[in-house]
GUGU-190422 format. One record per residue (C-alpha): residue number from 1; residue in three letters; x, y, z. Coordinates in nm, 4 decimals. Layout:
BEGIN
ZADO seq type        X        Y        Z
ZADO NUM  ALA        X        Y        Z
...
//
This chain:
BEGIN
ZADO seq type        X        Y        Z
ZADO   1  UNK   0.4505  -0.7979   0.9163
ZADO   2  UNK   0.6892  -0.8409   0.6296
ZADO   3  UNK   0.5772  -0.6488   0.3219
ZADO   4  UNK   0.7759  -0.4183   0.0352
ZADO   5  UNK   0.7628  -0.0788   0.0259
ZADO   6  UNK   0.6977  -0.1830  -0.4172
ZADO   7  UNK   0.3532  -0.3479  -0.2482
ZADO   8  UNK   0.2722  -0.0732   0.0195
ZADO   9  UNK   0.2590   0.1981  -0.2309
ZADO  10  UNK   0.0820   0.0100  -0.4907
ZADO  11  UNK  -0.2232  -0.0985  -0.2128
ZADO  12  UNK  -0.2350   0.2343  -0.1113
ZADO  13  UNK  -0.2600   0.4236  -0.4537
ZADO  14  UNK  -0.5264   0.2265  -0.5559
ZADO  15  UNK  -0.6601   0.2970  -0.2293
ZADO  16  UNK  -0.6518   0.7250  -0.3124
ZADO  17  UNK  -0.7615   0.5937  -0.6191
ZADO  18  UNK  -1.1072   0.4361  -0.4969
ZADO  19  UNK  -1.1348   0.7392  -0.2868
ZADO  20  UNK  -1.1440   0.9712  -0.5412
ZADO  21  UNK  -1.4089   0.7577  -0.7126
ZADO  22  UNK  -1.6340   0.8729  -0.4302
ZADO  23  UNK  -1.6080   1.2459  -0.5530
ZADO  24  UNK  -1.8742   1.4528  -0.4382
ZADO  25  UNK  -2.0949   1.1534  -0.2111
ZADO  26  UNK  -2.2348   1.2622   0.1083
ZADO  27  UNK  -2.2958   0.9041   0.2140
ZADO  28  UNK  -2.1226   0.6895   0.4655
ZADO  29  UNK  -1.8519   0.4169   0.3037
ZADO  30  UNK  -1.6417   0.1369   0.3436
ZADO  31  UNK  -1.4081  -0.0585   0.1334
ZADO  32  UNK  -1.0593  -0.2451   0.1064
ZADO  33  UNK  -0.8124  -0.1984  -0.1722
ZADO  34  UNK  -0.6485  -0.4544   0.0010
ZADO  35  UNK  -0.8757  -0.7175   0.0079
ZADO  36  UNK  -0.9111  -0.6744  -0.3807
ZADO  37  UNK  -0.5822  -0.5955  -0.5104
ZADO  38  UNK  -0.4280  -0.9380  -0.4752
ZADO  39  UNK  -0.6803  -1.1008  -0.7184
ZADO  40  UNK  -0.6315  -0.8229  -0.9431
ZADO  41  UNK  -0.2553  -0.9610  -0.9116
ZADO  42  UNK  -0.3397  -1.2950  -0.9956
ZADO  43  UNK  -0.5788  -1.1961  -1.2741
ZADO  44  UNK  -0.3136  -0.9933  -1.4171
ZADO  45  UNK  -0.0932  -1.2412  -1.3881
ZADO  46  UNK  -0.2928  -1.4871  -1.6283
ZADO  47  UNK  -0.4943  -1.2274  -1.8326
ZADO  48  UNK  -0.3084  -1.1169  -2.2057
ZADO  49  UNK  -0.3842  -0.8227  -2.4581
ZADO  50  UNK  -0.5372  -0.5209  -2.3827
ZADO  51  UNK  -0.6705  -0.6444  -2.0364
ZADO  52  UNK  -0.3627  -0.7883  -1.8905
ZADO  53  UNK  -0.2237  -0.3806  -1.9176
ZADO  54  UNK  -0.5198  -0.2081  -1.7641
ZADO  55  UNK  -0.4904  -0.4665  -1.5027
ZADO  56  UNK  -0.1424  -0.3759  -1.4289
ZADO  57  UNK  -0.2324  -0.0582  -1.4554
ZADO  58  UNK  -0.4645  -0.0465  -1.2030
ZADO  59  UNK  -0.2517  -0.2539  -0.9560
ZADO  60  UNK   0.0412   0.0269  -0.9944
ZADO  61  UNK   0.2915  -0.3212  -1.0943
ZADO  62  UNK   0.4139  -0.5135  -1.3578
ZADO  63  UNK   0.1816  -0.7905  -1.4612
ZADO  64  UNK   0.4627  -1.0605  -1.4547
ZADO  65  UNK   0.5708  -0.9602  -1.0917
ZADO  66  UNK   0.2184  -0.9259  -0.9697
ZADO  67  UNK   0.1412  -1.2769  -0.8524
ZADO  68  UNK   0.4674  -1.2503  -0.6298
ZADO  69  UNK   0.3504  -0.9576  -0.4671
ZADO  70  UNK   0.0255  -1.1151  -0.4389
ZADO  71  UNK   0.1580  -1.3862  -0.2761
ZADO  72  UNK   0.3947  -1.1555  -0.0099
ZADO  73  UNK   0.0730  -0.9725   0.0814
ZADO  74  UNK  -0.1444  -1.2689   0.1642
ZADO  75  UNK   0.1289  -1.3879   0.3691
ZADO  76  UNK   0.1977  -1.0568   0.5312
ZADO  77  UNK  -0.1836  -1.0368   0.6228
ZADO  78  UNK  -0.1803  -1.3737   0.7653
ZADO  79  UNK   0.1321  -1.2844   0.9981
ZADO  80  UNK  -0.0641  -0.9435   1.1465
ZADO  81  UNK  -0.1798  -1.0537   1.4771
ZADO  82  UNK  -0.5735  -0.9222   1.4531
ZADO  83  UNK  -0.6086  -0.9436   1.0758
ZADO  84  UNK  -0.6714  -1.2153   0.8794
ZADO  85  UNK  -0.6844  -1.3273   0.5035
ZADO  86  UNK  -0.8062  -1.5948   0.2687
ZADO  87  UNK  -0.8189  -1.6447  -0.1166
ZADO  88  UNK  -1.0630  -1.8521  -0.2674
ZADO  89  UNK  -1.1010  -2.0317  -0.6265
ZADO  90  UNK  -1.3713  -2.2562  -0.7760
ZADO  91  UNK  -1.4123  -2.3731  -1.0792
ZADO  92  UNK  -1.6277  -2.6063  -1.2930
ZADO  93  UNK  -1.5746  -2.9502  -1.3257
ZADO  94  UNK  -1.4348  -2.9668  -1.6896
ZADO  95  UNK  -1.2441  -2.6054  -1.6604
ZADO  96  UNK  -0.9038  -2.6936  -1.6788
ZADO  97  UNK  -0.6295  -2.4777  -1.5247
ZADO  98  UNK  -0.2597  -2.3675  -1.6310
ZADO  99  UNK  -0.0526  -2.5718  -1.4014
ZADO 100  UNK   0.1714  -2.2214  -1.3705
ZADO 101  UNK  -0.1209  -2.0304  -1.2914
ZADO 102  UNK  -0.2599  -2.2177  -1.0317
ZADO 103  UNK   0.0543  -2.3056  -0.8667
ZADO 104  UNK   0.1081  -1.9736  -0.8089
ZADO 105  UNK  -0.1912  -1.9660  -0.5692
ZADO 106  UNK  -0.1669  -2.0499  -0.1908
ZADO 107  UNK  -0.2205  -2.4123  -0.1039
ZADO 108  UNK  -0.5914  -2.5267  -0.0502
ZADO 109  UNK  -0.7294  -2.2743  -0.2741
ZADO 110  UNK  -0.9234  -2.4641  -0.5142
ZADO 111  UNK  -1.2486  -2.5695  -0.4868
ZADO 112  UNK  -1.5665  -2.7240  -0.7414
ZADO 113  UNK  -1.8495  -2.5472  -0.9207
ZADO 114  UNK  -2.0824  -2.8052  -0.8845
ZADO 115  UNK  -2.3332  -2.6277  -1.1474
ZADO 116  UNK  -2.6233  -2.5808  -0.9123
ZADO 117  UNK  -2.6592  -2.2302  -0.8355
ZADO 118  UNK  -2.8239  -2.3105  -0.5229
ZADO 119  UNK  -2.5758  -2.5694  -0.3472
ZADO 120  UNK  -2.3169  -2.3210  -0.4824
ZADO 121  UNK  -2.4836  -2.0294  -0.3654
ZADO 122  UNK  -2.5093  -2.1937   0.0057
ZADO 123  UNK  -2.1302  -2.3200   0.0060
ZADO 124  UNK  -1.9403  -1.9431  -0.1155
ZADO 125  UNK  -2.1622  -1.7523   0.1349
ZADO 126  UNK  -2.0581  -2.0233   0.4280
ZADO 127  UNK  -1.7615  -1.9693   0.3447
ZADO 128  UNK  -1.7492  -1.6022   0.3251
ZADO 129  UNK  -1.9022  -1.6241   0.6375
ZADO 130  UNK  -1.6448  -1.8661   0.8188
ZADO 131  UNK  -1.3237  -1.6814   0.6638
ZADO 132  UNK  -1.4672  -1.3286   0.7984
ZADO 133  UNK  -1.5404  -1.4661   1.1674
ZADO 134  UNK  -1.9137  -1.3535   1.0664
ZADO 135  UNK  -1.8834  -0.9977   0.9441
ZADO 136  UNK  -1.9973  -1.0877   0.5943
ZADO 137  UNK  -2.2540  -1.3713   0.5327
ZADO 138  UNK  -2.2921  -1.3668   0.1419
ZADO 139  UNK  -2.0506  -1.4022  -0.1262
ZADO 140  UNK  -2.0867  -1.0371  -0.3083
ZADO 141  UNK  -2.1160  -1.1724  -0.6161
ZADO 142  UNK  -2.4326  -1.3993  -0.7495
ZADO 143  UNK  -2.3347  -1.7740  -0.8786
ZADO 144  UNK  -2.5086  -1.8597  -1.2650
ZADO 145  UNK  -2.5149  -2.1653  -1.4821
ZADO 146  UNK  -2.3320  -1.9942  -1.6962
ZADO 147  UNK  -2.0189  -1.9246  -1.3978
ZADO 148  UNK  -1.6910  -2.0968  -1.5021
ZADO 149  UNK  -1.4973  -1.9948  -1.1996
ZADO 150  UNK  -1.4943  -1.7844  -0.9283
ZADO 151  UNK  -1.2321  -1.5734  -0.7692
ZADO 152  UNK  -1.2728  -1.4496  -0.3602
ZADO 153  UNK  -1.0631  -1.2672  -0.1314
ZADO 154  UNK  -1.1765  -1.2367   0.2377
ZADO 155  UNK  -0.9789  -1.0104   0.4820
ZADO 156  UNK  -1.0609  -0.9266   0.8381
ZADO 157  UNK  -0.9163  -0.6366   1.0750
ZADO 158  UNK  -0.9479  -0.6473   1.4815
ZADO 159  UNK  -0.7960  -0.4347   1.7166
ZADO 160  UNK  -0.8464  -0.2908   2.0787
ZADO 161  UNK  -0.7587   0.0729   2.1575
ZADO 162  UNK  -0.4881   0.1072   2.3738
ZADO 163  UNK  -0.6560   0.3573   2.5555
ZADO 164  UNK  -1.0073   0.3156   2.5815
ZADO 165  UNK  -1.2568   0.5733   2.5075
ZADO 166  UNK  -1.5227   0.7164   2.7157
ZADO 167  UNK  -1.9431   0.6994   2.6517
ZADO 168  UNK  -2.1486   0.9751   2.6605
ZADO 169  UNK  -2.3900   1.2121   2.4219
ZADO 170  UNK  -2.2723   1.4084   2.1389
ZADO 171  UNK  -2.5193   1.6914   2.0701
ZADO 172  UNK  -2.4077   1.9117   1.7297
ZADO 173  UNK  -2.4939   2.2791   1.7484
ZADO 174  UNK  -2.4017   2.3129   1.3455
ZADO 175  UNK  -2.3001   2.1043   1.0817
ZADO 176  UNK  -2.5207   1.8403   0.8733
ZADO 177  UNK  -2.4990   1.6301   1.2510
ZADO 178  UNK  -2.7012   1.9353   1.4379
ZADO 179  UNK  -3.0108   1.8399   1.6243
ZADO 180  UNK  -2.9127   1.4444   1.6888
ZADO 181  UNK  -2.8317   1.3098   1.9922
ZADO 182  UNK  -2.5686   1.1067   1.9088
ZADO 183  UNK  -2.3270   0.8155   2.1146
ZADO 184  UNK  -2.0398   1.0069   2.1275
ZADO 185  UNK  -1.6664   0.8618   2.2385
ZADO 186  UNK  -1.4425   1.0865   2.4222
ZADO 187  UNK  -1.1348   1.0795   2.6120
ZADO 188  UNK  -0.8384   1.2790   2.7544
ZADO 189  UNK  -0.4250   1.2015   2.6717
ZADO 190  UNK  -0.1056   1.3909   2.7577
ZADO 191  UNK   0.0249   1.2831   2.4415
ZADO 192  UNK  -0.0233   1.5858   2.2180
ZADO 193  UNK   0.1566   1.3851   1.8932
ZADO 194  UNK  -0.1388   1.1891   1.8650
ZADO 195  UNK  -0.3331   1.4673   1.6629
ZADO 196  UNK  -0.1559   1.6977   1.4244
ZADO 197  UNK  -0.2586   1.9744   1.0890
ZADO 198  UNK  -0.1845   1.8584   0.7186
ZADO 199  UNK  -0.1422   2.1476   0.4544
ZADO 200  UNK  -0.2834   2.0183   0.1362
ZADO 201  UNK  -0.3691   2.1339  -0.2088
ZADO 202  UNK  -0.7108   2.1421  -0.1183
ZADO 203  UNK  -0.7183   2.2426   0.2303
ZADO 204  UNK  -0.6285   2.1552   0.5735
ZADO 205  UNK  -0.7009   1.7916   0.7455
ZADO 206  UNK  -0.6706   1.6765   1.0569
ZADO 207  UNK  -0.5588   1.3545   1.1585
ZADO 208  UNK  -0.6251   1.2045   1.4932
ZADO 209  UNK  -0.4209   0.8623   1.5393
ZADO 210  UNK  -0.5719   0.6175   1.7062
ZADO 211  UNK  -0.4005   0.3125   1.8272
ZADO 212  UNK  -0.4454  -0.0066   1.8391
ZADO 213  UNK  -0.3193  -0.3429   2.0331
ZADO 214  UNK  -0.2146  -0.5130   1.7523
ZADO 215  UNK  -0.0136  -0.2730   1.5524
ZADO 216  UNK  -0.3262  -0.1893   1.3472
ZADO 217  UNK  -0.4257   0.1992   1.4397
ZADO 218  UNK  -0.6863   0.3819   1.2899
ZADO 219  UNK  -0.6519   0.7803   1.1766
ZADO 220  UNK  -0.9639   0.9664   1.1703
ZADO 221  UNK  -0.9177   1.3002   0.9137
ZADO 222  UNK  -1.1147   1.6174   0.9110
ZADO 223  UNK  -1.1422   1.8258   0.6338
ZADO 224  UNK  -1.2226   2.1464   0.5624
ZADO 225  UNK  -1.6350   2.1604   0.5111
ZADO 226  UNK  -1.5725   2.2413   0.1140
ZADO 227  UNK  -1.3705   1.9503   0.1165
ZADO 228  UNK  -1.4861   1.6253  -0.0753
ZADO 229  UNK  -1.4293   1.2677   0.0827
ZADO 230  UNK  -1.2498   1.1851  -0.1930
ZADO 231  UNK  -0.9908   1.4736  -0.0882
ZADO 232  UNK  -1.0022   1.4151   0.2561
ZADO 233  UNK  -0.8960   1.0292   0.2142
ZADO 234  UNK  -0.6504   1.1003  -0.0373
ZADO 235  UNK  -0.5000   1.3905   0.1974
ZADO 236  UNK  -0.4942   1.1296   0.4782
ZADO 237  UNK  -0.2896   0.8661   0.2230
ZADO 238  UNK  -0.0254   1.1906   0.1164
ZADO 239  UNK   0.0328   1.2162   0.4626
ZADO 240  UNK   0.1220   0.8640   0.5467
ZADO 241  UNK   0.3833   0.9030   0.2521
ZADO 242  UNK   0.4697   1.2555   0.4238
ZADO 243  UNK   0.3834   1.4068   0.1068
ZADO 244  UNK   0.2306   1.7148   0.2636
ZADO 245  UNK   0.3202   1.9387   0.5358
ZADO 246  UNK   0.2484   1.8454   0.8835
ZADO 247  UNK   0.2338   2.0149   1.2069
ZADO 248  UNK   0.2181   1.7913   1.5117
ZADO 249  UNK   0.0063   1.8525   1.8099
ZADO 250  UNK   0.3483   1.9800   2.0653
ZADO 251  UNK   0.3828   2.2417   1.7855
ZADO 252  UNK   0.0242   2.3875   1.7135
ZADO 253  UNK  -0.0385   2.7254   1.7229
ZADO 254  UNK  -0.2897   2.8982   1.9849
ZADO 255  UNK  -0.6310   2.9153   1.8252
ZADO 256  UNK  -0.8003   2.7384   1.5637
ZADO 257  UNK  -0.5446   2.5036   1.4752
ZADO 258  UNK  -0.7478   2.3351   1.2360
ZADO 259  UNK  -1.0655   2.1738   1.1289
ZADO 260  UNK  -1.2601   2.0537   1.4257
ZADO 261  UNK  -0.9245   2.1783   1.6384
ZADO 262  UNK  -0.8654   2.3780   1.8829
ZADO 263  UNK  -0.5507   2.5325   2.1387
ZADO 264  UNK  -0.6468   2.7142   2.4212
ZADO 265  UNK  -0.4805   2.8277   2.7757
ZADO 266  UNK  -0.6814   2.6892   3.0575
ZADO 267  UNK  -0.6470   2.7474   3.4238
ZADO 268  UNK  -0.5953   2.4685   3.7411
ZADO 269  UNK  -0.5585   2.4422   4.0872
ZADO 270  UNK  -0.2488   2.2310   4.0109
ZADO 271  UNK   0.0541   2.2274   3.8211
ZADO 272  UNK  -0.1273   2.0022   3.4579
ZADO 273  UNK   0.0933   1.8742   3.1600
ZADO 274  UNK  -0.0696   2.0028   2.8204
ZADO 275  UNK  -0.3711   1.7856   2.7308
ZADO 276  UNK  -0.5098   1.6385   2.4185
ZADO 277  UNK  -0.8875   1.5914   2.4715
ZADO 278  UNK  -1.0572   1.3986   2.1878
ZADO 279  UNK  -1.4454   1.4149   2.1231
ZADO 280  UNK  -1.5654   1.1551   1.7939
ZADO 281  UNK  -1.8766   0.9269   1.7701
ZADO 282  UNK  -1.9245   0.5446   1.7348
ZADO 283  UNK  -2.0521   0.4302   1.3550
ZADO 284  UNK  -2.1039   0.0965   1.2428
ZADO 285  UNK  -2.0489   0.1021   0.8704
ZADO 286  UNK  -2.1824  -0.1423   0.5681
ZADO 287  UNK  -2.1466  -0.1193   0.1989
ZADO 288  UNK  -2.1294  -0.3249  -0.1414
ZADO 289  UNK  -1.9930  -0.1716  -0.4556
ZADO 290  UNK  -2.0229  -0.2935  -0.7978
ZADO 291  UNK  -1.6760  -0.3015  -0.9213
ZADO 292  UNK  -1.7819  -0.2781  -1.2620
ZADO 293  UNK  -1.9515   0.0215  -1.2194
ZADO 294  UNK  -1.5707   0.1027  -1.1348
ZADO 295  UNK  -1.4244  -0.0713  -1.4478
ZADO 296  UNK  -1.1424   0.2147  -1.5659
ZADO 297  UNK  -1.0222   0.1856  -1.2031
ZADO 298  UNK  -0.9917  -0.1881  -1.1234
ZADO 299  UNK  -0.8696  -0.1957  -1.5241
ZADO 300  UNK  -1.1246  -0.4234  -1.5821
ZADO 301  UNK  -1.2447  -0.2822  -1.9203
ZADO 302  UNK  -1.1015  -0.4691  -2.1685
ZADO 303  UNK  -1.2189  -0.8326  -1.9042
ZADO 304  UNK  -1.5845  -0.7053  -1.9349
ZADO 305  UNK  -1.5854  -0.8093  -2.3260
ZADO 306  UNK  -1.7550  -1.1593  -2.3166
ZADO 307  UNK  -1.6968  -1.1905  -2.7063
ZADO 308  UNK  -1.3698  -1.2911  -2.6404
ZADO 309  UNK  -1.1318  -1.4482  -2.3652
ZADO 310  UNK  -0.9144  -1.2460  -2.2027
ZADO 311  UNK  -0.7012  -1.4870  -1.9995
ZADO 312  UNK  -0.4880  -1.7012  -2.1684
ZADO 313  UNK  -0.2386  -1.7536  -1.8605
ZADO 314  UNK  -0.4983  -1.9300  -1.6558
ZADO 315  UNK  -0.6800  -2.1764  -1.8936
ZADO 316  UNK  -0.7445  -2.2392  -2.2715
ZADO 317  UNK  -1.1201  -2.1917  -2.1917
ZADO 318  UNK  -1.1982  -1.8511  -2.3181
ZADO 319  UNK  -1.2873  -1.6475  -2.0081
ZADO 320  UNK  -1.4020  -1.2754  -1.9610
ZADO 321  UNK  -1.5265  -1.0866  -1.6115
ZADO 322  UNK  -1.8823  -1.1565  -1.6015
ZADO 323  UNK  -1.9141  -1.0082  -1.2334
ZADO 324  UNK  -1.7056  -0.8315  -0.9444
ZADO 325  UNK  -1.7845  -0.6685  -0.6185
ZADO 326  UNK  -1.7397  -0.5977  -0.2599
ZADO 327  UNK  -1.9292  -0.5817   0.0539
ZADO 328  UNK  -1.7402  -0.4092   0.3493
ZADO 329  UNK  -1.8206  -0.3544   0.7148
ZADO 330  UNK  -1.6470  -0.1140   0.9580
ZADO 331  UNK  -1.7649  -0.0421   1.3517
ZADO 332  UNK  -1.5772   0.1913   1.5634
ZADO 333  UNK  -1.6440   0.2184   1.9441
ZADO 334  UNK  -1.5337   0.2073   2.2787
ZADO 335  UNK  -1.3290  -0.1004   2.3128
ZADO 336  UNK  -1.6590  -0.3556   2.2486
ZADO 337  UNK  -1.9063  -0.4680   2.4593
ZADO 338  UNK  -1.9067  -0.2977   2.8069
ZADO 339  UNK  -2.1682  -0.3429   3.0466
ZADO 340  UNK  -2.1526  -0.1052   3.3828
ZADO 341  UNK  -2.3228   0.1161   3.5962
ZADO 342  UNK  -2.2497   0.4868   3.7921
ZADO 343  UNK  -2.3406   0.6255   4.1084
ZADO 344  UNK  -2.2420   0.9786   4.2352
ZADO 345  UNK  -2.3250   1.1508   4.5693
ZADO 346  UNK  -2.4269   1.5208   4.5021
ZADO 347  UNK  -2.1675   1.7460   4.6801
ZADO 348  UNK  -2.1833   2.0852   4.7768
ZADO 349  UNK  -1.8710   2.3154   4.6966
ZADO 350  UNK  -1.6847   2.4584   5.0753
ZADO 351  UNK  -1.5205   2.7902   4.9212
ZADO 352  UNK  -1.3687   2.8402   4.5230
ZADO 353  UNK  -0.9985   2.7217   4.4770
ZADO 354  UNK  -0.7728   2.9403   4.3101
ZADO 355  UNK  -0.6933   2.9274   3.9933
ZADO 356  UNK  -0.3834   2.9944   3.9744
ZADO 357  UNK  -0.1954   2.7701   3.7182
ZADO 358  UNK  -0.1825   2.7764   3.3132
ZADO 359  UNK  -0.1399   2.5078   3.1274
ZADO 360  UNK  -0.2442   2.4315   2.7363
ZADO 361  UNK  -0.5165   2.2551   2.5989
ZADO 362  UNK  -0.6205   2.0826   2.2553
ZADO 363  UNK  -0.9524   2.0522   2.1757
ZADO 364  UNK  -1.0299   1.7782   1.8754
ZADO 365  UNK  -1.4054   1.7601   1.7586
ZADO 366  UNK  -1.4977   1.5313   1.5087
ZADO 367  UNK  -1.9266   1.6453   1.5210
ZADO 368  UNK  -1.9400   1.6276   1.1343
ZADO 369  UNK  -1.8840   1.4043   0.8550
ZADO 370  UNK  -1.5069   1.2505   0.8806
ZADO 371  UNK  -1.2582   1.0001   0.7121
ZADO 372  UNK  -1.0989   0.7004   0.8156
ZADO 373  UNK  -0.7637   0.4721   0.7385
ZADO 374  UNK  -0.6856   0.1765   0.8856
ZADO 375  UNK  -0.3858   0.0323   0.8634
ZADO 376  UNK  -0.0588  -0.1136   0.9837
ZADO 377  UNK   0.1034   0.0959   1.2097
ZADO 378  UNK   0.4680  -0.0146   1.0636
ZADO 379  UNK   0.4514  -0.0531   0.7209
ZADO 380  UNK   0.1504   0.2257   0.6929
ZADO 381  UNK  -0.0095  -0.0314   0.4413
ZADO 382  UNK  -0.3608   0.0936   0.4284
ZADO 383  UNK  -0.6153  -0.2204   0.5277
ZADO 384  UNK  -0.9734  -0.0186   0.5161
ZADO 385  UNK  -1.0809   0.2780   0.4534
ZADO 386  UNK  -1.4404   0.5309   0.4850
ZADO 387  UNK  -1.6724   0.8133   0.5197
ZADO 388  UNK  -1.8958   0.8675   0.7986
ZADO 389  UNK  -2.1685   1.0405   0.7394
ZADO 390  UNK  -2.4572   0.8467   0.9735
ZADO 391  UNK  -2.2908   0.7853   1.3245
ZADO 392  UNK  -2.4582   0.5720   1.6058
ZADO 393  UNK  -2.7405   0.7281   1.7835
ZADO 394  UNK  -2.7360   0.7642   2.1352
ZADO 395  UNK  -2.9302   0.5039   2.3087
ZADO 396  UNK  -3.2865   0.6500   2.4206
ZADO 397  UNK  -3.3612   0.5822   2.8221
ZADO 398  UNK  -3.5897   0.3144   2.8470
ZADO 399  UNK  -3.9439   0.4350   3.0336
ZADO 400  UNK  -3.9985   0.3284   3.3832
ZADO 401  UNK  -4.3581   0.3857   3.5481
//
């Protein structure tokens, strides 16, 4: 995947951005900077005034180089293998574009507002449904009478763990997660760089790496427990821009290492490289924000005024920001659907072996709220991001008579 460092850093400050906008929240989120920041580009690109600056503003680039960039990171997206993008515009009938503007778009783009909320309705959520492969079946946004065009962006993530994880049941003895049986995902790795300590301004973070089969990975962060999720997301951004000090697994001191992390000595009966083992839950995650509510930090302010247009680059209709959202989904677990079964044969020990070699082991326990980032693995553009706060329960035994 092709993409500027200009682009990369622009995504992923408005995605610490967004974070921060979560402040204090103790419930689970999802959302994508990068599935909104190109049609901030392209707004930018045709808005003037006032609103054209806090629309560069919040994209972090100049508004007359923001519908290139746009147009880089829709193609990038497209050329991930596991990811996929789409932009959509519709428009009514007698709205007539600038022929600049809407060249500037990618081919196949534009579509009708027929003016029947209902058959409009029905075609945007089919085809927020068909661009997302089914994660999202509604268009976030409602469709009015009064709705002179509409402006989508759809953008779906897939990946498989390289290493699968393990099933079993998570059972917190502290922490807001205490007393729930939860589905918990474990598994074991020799490769200690995988988990590491960041020294921030406001605390310490881990960050487990997780990796994917398509060059997307996923980094799970654990903060400090006075630590906001706002913090703990933007912590996880500083340290893909190695903005903070890091210390990598290999070099982690004996002890507690870090949040949720831990580096003990352990004995074998054989000669054992030093071990990473890694204990986190499954969560399937859903949300839809109001990107108004959000107006300073989409720099949609100024768009909001309906008393006047704002958007003078796109068509001589006067035309403000009557509406904006998002819904996101996120699911972490195993590798997808397994189906399988265990049996064991109850052995009695024949004498204790002797314990006689050391080795070192790393402990990483994610048993209360975390982060998460995903992203490219190569470019470290960030493609998602959330808080879990409400993991997957452990599946109750069905009764048998």
């Amino acid at each position: 995947m092709q993409v500027s460092e200009a682009t990369v850093r622009a995504v992923n400050g408005l995605t610490a951005r967004w974070a921060d906008s979560a402040g204090h929240s103790d419930r689970g989120t999802v959302f994508s900077a990068a599935g909104v920041w190109p049609l901030l580009a392209f707004l930018a690109d045709g808005a003037g005034g006032p609103a054209r600056t806090e629309l560069a503003d919040a994209m972090g680039l100049p508004a007359d180089q923001a519908a290139a960039h746009a147009r880089e990171l829709l193609s990038a997206l497209d050329g991930l293998r596991g990811a996929g993008s789409a932009l959509g515009l519709w428009t009514k009938r007698a709205l007539e574009l600038r022929e600049q503007w809407a060249a500037g778009l990618p081919a196949g783009t534009h579509g009708v507002l027929t003016g029947d909320p209902a058959a409009d309705k029905e075609a945007l959520d089919t085809w927020a449904h068909k661009r997302t492969g089914g994660l999202i079946d509604a268009m976030p946004v409602p469709v009015t009478k009064e709705t002179e065009m509409l402006l989508a962006g759809a953008l779906t993530v897939r990946t498989e763990w390289l290493s699968r994880f393990h099933e079993g049941v998570l059972e917190p003895e502290a922490g807001p997660w205490r007393g729930r049986s939860l589905l918990s995902l474990f598994r074991s790795s020799t490769l200690l760089d995988r988990v590491g300590v960041a020294d921030t301004p406001e605390g310490h973070v881990t960050e487990l790496r997780v990796l994917g089969n398509t060059a997307v990975d996923v980094h799970l962060l654990l903060g400090e427990e006075h630590m906001t999720p706002g913090q703990v997301l933007r912590a996880g951004i500083g340290v893909l821009e190695r903005r903070h000090s890091f210390v990598p697994g290999p070099r982690l001191p004996f002890g507690d290492a870090g949040p949720g992390l831990r580096v003990r000595r352990v004995r074998h009966t054989r000669p054992t490289p030093p071990t990473l083992h890694v204990r986190t839950v499954a969560y399937d995650l859903s949300a839809h924000h109001d990107l108004l509510a959000l107006h300073r930090l989409f720099g949609l302010t100024t768009a909001r005024d309906d008393s006047v247009g704002h958007f003078p680059g796109i068509s001589d209709f006067p035309l403000a920001i009557g509406a904006a959202a998002q819904t996101a989904v996120a699911t972490f677990g195993p590798l997808g659907f397994r189906a399988g079964a265990v049996s064991a044969f109850g052995m009695a020990g024949a004498g204790m072996p002797r314990l006689r070699y050391l080795t070192t082991s790393v402990d990483a326990d994610f048993d209360r709220p975390f982060g998460f980032l995903a992203l490219h693995r190569h470019t470290r553009l960030v493609l998602a991001a959330g808080w879990v706060t409400d993991p997957e329960p452990y599946p109750e035994e069905p009764w048998e008579d």
